[in-house]
N, C-alpha and C positions, 0 to 999 in steps of 0.2 A: 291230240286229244282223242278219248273213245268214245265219239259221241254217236257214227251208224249205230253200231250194233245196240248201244244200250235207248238211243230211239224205238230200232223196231222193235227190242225183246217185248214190251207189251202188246205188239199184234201177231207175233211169233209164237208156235206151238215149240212144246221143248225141244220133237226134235229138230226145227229150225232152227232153236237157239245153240245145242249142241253142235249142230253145222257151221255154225258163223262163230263160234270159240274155237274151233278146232280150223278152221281157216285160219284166224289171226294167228293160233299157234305155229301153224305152219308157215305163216308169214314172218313171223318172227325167228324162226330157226334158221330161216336162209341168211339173216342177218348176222348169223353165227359160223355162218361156213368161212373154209379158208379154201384158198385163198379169200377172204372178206369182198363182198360186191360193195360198190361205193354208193349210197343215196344221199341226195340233198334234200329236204326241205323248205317251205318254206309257210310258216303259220306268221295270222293275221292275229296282232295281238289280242281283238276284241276275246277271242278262242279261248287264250292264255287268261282271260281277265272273265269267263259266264263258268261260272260253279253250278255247272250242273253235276247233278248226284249229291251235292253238298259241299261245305269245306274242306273235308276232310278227302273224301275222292278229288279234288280238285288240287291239294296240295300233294298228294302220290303221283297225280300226273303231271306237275310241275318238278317234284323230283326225279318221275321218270324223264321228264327229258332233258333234264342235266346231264342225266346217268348218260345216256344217247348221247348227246349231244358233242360227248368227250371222248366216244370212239373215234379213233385215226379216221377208221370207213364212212362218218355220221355226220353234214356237215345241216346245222339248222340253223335257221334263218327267220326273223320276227320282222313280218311288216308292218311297222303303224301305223292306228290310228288315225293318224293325224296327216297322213299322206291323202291330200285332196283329191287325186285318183291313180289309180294303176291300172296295168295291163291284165290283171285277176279279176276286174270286177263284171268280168262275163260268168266268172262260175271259176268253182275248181279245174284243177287238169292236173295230169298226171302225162310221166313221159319214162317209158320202161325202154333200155337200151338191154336187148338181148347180147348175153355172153354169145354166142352163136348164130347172130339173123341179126334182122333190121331193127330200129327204134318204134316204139308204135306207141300210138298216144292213147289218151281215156279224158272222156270228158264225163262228167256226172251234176245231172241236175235233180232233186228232188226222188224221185223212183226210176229216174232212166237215167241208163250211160250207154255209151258210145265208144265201141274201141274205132281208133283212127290210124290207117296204117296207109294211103294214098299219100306220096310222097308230099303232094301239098299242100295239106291239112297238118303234116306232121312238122313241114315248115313253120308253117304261120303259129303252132304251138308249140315250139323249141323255139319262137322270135319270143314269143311272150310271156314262154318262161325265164328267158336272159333276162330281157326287161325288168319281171317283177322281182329277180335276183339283186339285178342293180337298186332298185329302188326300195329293198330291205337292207336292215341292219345287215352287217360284216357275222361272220357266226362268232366270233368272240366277243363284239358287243350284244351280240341276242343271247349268248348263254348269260351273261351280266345284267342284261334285263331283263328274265326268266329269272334269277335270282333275285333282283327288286322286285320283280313282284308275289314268288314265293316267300320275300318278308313282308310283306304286304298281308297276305292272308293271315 
C-alpha cells in the first residue's frame, strides 16, 4: 500500500513531494533489473481492507499487487486479522540482504527509523520476520485473498 508518501504530501513542499516520487520510482526499477533481486512481503490484511484515497485508489492498489504478487521475484504474504498476535506487532521491519555486503535491518515507527546492521539486532529481526512469515497466509492463498477482497470493493 502507498500510504508514507501520500500521508506526508500535505506537510511536504513540492519539492519534497518530487523527491519521495522519484524515490519510489527508483525503488521500483530495481525491481526490474535482471538478474531480478527476490523480495518478500508481508501485509497485514487490515492495510488491504482501509481505503484511504478512496475506492477507486484502493482497488488499483489491490490490483497492483496481484500484478506483483505474480512475479517469479515477488513473493507476498497477507496476515490476518484474526491472528490474536504476532511477532510484527512491535512495528514494521524491513530486512535488506545486500547483493554485495551484509543483511541490515530498518525498523520504522511514526517519524523515526532506524537502520540496524549490529549482528544482534539483525538476529532478533530475521527471528521475527520467519515468525510473521509463518504465521501469514502461503503467498498463493494471500494472492486469492487479495482477490476476495478486490471483489469485495
Amino acid at each position: 500500500m502507498y500510504v508514507k508518501e501520500w500521508t506526508w504530501a500535505a506537510a511536504c513542499s513540492d519539492e519534497q513531494v518530487d523527491g519521495l516520487v522519484e524515490a519510489r520510482l527508483a525503488r521500483q526499477r530495481v525491481s526490474a533489473e535482471q538478474p531480478a533481486p527476490m523480495f518478500d512481503f508481508v501485509q497485514e490484511e487490515v492495510t488491504l481492507r482501509r481505503p484511504l484515497g478512496g475506492k477507486m485508489v484502493m482497488r488499483k492498489q489491490l490490483e497492483h499487487l496481484l500484478e506483483v504478487g505474480r512475479r517469479r521475484n515477488m513473493d507476498i504474504q497477507v496476515l490476518p486479522t484474526n491472528r490474536e498476535d504476532h511477532a510484527g506487532l512491535a512495528g514494521a521491519l524491513q530486512l535488506l540482504r545486500l547483493k554485495e555486503g551484509p543483511t541490515v535491518g530498518r525498523v520504522e515507527v511514526q517519524l523515526f527509523n532506524r537502520l540496524i546492521s549490529d549482528p544482534k539486532g539483525r538476529q532478533i529481526l530475521e527471528i521475527r520476520h520467519g515468525i510473521i512469515r509463518a504465521q501469514a497466509l502461503t503467498p498463493r492463498e494471500s494472492l486469492a485473498f487479495i482477490e476476495k477482497v478486490l471483489g469485495e470493493t
